[in-house]
DSSP file (Angstrom, degrees, kcal/mol; ACC not computed):
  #  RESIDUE AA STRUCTURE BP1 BP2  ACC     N-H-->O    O-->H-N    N-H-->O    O-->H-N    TCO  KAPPA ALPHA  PHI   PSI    X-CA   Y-CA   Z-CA
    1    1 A X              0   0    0      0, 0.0    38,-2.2     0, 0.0     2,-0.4   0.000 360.0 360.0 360.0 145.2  -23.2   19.3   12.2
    2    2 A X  E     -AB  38  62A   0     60,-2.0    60,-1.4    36,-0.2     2,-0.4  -0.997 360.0-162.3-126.9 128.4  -19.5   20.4   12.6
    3    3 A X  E     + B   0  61A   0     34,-1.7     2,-0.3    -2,-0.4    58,-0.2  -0.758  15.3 160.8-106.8 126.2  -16.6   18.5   11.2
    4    4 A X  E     - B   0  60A   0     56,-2.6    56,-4.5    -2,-0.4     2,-0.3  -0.967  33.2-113.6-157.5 163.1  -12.8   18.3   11.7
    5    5 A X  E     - B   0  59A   0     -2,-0.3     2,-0.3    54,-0.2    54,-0.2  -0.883  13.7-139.8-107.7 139.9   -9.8   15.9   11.0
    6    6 A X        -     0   0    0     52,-1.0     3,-0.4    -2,-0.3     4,-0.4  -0.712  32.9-164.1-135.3 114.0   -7.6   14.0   13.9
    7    7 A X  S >  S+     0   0    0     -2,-0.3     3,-1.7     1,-0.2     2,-0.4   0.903  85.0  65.9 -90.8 -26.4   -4.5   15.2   11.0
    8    8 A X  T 3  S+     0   0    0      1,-0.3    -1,-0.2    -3,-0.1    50,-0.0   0.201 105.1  40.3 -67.3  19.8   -2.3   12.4   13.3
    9    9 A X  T 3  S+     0   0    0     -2,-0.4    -1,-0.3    -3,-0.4    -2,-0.2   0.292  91.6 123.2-112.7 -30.7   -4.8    9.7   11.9
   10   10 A X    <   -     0   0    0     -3,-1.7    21,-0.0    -4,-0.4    -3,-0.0  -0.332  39.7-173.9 -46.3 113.8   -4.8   11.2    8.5
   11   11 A X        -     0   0    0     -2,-0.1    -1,-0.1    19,-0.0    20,-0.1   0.682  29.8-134.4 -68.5 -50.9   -3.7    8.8    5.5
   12   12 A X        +     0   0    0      0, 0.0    -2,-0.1     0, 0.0    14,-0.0   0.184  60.4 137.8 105.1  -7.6   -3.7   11.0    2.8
   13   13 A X        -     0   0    0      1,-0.2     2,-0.9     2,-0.1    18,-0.1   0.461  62.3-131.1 -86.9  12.6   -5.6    8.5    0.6
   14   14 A X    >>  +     0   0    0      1,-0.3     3,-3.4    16,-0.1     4,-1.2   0.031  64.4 130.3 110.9 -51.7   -8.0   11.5   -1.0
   15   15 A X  H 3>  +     0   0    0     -2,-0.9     4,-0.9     1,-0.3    -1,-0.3   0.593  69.2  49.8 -60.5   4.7  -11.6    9.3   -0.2
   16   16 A X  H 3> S+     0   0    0      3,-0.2     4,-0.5     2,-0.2    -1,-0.3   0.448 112.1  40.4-119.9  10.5  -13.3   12.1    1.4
   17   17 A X  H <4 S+     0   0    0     -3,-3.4     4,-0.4     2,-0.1    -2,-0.1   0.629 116.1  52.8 -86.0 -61.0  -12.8   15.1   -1.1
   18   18 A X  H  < S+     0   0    0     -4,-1.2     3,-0.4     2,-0.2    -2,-0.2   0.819 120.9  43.9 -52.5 -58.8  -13.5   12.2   -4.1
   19   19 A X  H  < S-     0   0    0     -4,-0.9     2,-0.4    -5,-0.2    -1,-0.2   0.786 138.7  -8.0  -1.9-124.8  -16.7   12.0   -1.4
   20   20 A X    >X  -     0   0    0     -4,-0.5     3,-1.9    26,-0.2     4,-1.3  -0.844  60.2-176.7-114.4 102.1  -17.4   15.0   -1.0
   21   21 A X  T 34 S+     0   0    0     -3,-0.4    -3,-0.1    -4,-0.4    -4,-0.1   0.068  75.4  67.5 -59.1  13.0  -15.5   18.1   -2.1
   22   22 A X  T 34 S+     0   0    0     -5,-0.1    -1,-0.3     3,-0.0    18,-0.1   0.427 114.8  33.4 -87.6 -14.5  -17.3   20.9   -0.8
   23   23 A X  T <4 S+     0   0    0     -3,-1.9    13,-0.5    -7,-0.2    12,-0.3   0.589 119.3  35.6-137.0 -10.1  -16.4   19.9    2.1
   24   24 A X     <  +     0   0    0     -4,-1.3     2,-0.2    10,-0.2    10,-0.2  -0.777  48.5 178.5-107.6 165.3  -12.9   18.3    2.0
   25   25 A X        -     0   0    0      8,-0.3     8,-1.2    -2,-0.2     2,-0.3  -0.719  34.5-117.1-175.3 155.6   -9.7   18.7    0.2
   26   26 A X  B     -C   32   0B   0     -2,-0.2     6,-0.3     6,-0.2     7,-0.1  -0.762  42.1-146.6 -84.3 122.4   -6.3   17.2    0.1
   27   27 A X        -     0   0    0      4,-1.4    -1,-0.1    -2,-0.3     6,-0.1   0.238  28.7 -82.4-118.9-157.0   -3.9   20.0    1.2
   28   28 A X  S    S+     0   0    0      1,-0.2    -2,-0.0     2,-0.1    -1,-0.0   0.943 132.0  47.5 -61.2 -56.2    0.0   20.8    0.1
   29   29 A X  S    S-     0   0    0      1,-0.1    -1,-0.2     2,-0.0    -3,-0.0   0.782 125.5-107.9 -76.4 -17.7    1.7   18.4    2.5
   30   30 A X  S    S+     0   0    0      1,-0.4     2,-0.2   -16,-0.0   -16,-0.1   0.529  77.0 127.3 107.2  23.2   -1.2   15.6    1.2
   31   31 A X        -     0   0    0      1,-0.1    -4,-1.4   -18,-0.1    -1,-0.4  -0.494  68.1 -88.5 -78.6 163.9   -3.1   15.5    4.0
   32   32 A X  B     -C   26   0B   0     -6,-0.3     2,-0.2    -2,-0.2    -6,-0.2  -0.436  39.1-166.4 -68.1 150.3   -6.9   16.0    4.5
   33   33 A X        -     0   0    0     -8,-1.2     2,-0.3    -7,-0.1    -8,-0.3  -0.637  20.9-139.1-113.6 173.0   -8.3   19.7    5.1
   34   34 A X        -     0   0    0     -2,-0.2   -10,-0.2   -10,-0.2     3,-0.1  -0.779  15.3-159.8-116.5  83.8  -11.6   20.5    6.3
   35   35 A X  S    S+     0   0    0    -12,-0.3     2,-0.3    -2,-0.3   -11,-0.1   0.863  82.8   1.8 -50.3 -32.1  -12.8   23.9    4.0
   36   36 A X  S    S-     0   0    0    -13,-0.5   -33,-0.2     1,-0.1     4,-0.2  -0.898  70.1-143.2-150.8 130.2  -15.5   25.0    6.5
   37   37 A X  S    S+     0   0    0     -2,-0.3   -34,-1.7   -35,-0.1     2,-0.6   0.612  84.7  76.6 -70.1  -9.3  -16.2   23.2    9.9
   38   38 A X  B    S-A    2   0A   0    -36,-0.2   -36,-0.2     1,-0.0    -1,-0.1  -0.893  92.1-124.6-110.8 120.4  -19.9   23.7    9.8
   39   39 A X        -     0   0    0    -38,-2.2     5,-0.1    -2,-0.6    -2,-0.1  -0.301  25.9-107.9 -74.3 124.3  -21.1   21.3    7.5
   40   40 A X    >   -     0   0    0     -4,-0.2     3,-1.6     1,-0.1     2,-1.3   0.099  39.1 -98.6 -49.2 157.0  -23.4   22.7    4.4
   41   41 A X  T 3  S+     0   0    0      1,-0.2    -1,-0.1     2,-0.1    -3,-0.0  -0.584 115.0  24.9 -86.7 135.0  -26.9   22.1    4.5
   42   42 A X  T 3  S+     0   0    0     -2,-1.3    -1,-0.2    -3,-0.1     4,-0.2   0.480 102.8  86.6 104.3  15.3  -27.3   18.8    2.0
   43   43 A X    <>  +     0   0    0     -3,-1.6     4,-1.5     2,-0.1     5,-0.2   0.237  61.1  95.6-116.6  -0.9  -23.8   17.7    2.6
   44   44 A X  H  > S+     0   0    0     -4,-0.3     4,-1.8     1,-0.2     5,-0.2   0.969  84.0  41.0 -86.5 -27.3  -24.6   15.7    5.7
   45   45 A X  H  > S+     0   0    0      2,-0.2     4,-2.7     1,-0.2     5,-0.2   0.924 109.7  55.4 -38.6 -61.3  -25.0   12.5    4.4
   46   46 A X  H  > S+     0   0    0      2,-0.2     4,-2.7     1,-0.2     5,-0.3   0.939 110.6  51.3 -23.2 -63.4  -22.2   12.6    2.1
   47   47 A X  H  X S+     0   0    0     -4,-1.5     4,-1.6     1,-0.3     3,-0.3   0.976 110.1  49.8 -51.7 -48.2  -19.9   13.6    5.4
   48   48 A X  H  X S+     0   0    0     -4,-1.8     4,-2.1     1,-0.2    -1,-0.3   0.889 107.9  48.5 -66.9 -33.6  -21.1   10.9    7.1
   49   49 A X  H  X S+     0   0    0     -4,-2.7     4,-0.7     1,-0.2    -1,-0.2   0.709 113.6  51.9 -74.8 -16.2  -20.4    8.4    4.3
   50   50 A X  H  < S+     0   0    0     -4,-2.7     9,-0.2    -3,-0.3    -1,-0.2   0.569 107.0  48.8 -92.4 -16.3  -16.9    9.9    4.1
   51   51 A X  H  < S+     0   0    0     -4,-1.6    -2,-0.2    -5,-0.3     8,-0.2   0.844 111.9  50.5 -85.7 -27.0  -16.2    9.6    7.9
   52   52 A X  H  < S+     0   0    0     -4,-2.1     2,-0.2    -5,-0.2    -2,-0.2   0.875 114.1  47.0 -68.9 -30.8  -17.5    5.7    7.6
   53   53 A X  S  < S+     0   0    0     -4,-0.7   -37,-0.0    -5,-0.2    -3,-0.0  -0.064  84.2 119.6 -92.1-157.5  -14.9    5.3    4.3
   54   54 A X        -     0   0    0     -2,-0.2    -4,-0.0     3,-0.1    -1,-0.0   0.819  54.4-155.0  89.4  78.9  -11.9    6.9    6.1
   55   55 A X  S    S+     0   0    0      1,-0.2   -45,-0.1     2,-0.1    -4,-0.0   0.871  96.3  38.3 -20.7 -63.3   -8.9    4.4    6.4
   56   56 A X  S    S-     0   0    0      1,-0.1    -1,-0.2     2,-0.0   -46,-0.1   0.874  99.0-135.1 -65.2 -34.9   -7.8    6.1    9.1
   57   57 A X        +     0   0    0    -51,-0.0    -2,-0.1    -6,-0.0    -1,-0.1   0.932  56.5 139.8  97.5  63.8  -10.7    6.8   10.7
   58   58 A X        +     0   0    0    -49,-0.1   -52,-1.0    -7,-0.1     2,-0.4   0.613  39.9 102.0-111.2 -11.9   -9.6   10.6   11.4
   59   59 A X  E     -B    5   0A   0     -9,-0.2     2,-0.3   -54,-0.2   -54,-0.2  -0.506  49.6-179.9 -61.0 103.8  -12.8   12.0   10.6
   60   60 A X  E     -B    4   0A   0    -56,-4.5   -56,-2.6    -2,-0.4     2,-0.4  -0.740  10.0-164.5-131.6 162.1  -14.8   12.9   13.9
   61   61 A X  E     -B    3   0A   0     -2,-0.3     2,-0.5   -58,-0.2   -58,-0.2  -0.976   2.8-151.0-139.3 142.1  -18.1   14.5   13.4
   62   62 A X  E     -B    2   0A   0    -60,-1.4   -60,-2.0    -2,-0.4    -2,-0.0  -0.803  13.9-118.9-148.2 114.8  -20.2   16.2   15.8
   63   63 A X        -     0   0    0     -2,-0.5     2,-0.3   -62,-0.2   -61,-0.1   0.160  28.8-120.9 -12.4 134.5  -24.0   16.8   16.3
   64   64 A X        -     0   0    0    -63,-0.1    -1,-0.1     1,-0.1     3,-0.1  -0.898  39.3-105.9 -92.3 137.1  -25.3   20.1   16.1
   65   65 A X        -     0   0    0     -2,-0.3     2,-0.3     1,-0.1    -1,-0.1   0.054  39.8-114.8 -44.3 132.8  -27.1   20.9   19.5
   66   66 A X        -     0   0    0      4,-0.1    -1,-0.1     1,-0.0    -3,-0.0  -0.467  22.1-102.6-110.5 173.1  -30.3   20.9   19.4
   67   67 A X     >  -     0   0    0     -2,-0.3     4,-1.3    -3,-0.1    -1,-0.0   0.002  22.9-121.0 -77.7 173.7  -32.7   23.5   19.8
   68   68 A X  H  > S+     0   0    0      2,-0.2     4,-1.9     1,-0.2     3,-0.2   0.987 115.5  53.5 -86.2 -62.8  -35.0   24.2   23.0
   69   69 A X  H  4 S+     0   0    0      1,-0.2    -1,-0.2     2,-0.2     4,-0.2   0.833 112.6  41.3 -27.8 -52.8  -38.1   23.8   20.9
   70   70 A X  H >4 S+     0   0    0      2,-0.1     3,-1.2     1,-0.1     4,-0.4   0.777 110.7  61.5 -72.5 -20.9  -37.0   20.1   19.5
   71   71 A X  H >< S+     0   0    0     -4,-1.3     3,-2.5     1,-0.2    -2,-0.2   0.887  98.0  54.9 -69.9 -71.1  -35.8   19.3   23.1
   72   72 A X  T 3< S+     0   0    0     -4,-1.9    -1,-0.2     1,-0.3    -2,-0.1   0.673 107.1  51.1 -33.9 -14.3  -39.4   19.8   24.5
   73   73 A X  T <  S+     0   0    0     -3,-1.2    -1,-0.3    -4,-0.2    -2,-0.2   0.207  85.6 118.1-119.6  14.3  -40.8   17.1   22.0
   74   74 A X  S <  S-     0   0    0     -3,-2.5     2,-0.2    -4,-0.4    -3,-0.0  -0.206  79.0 -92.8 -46.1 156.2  -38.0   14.5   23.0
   75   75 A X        -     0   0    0      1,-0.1     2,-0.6     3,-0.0    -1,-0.1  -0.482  40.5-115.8 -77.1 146.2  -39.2   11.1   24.5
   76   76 A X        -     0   0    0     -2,-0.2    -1,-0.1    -3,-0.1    -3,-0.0  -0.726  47.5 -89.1 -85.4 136.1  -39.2   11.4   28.2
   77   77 A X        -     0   0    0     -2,-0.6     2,-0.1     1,-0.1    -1,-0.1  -0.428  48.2-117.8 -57.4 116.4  -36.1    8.5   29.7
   78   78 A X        -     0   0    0      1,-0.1     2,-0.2     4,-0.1    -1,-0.1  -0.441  22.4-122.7 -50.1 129.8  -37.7    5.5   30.2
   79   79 A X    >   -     0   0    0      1,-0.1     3,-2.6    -2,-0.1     4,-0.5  -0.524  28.1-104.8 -95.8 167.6  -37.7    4.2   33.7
   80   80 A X  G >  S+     0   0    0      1,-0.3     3,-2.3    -2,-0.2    -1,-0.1   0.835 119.8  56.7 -27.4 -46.2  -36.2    0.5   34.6
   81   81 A X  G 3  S+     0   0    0      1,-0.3    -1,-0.3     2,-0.1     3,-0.1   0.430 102.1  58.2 -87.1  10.0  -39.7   -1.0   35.0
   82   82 A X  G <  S+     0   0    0     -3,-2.6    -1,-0.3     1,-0.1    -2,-0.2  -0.069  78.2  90.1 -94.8  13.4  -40.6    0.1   31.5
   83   83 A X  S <  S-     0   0    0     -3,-2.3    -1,-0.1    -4,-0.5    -2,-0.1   0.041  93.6-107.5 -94.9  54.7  -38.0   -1.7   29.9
   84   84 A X        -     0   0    0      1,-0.1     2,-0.5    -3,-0.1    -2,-0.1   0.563  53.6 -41.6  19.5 170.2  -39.9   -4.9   29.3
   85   85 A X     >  -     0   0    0      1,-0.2     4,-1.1    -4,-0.1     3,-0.2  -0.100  55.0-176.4 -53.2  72.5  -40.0   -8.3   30.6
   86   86 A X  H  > S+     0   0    0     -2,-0.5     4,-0.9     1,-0.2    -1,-0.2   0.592  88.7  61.0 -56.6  -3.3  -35.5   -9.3   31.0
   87   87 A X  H  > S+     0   0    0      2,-0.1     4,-2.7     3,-0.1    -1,-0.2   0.966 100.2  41.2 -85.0 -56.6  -36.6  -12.5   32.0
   88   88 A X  H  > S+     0   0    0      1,-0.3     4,-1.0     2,-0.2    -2,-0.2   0.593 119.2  54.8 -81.1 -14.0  -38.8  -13.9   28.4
   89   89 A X  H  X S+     0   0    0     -4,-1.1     4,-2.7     2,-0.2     5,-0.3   0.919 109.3  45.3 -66.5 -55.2  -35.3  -12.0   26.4
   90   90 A X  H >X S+     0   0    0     -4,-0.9     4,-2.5     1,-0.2     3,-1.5   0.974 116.8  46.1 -55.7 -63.3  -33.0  -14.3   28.6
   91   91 A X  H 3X S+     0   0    0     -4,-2.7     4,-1.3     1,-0.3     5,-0.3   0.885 112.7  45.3 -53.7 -68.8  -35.4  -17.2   27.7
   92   92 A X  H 3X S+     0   0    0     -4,-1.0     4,-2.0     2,-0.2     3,-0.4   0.803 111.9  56.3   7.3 -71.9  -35.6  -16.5   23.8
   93   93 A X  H <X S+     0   0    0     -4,-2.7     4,-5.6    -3,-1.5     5,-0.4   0.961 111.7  43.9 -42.4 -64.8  -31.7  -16.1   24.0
   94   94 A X  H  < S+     0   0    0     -4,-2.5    -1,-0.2    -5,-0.3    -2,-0.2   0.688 109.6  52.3 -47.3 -26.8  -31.7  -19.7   25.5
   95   95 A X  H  X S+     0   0    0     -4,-1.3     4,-0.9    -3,-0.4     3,-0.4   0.741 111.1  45.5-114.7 -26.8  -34.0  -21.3   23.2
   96   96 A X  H  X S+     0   0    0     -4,-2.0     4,-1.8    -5,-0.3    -2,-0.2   0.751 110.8  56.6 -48.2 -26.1  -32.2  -20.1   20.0
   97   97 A X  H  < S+     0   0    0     -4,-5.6    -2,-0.2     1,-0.2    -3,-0.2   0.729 111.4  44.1 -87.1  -6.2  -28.8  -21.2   21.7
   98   98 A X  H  4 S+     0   0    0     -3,-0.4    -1,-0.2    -5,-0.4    -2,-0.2   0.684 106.1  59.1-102.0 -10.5  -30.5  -24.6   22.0
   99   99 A X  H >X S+     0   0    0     -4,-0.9     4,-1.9     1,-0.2     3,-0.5   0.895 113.6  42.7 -42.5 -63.2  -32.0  -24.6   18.3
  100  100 A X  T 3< S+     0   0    0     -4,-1.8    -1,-0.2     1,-0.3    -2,-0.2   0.483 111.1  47.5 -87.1  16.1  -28.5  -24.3   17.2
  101  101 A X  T 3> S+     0   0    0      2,-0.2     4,-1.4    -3,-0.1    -1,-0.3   0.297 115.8  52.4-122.6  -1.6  -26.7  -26.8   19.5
  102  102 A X  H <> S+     0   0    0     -3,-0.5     4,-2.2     1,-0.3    -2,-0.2   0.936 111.3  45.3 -96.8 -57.2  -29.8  -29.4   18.4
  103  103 A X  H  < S+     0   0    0     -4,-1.9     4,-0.4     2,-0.2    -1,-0.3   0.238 110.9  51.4 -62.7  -5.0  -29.1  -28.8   14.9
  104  104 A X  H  > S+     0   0    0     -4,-0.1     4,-1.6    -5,-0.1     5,-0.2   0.810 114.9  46.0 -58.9 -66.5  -25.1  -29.2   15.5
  105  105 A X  H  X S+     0   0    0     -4,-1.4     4,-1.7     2,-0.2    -2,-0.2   0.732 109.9  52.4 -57.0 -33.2  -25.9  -32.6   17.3
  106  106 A X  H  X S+     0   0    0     -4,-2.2     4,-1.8     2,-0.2     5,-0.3   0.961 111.8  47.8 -60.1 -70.4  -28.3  -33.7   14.6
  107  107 A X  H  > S+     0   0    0     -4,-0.4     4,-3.4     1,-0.2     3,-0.4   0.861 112.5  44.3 -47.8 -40.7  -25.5  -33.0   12.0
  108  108 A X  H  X S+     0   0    0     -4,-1.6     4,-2.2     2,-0.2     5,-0.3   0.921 111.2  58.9 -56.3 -44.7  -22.5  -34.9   13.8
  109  109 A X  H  X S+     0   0    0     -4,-1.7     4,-1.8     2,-0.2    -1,-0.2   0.862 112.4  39.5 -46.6 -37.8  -25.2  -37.8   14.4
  110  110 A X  H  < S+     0   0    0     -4,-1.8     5,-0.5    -3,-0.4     4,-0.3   0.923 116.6  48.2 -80.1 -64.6  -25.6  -38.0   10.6
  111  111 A X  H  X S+     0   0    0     -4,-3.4     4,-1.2    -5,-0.3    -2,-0.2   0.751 110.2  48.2 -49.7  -6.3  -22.1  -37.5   10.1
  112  112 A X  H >X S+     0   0    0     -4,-2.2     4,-2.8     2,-0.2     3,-0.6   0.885 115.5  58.7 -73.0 -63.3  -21.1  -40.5   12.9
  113  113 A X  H >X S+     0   0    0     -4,-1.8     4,-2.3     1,-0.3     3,-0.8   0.719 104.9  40.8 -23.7 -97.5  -23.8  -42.3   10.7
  114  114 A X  H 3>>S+     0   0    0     -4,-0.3     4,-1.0     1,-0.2     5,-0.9   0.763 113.7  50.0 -15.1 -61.6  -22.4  -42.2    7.6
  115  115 A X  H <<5S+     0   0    0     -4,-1.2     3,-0.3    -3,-0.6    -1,-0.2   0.922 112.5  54.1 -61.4 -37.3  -18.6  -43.0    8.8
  116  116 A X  H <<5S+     0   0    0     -4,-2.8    -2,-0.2    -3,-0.8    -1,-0.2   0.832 113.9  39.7 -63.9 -32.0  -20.1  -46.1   10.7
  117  117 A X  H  <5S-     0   0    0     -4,-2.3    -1,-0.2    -5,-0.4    -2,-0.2   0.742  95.1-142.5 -82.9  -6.5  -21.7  -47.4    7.8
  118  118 A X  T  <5 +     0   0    0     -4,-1.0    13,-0.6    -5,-0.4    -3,-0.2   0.720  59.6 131.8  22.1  57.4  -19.2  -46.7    5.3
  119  119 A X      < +     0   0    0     -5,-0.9    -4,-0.1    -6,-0.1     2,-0.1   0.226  51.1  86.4 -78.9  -9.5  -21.5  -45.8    2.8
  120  120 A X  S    S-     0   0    0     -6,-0.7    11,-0.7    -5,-0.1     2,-0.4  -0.429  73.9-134.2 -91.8 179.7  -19.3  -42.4    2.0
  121  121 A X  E     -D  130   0C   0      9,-0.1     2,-0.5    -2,-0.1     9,-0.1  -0.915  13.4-154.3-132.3 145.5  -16.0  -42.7   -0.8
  122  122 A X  E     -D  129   0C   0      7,-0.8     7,-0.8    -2,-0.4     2,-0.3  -0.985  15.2-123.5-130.2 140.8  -13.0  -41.3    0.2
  123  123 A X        +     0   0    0     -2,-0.5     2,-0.5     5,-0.2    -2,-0.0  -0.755  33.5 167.0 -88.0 121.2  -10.8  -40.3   -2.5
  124  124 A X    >   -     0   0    0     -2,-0.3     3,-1.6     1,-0.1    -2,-0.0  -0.975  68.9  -7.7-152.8 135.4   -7.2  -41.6   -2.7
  125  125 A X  T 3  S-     0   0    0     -2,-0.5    -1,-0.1     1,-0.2    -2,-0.0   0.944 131.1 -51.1  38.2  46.6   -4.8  -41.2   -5.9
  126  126 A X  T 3  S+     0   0    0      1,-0.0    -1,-0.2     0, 0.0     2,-0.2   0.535 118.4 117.3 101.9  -8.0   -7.5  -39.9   -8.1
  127  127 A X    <   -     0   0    0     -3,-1.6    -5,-0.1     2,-0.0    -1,-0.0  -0.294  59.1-138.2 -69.1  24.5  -10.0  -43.1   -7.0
  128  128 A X        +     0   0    0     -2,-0.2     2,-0.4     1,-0.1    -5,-0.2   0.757  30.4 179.0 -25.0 138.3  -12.9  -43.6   -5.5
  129  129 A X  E     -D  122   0C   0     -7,-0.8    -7,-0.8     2,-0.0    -1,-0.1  -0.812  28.7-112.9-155.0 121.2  -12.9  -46.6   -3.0
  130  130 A X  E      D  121   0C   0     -2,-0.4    -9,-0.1    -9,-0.1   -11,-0.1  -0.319 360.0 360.0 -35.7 128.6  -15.4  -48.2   -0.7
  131  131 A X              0   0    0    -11,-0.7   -12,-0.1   -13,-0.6    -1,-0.1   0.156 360.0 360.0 -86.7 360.0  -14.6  -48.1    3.0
């Protein structure tokens, strides 16, 4: 994995040496450095958790290519008619968006309920009072 800093994004605020310091440091002018662009091995996690914390976000990270041996054992691209069934997703979708709009209307129903019976207290200078 290879690493650099966007320095016009750069904050100065210091969380990715406090991160990781093998692999960062804050420089003269108080900006972030990069110390070596190819990220040690056991330092990639760390890196990654220091581009995610990065006010600025200046931290840009890039995959190392990978090798002709791990390419050959890759998943072959799926074609359209192996991405299952878009119809029984839509339908799913549809019957959770009607779960929650059933359960909205149940709650206003109680809540009409209540204000029509005027069984709730409303509070008024520190009172309770019947409606």
């Amino acid at each position: 994995m290879r690493v650099w800093i966007d320095q016009d994004y750069c904050t100065g605020s210091g969380l990715c040496e406090l991160i990781e310091p093998r692999v960062f440091a804050i420089g003269d002018d108080g900006l972030a450095r990069v110390r070596a662009a190819e990220v040690p091995p056991g330092c990639e996690d760390e890196v990654r958790d220091a581009a995610e914390s990065c006010p600025g976000g200046c931290i840009r990270l890039e995959p190392r290519p990978l090798s002709r041996t791990y390419a050959s054992f890759l998943p072959a691209p799926r074609k359209p008619a192996d991405r299952g069934n878009a119809f029984s997703t839509r339908s799913a979708e549809k019957t959770i968006s009607r779960t929650i709009l059933q359960t909205i209307a149940d709650n206003l129903r109680y809540v009409q309920g209540r204000l029509n019976t005027g069984s709730h207290r409303i509070k008024h200078f520190g009172t309770a009072a019947r409606r």
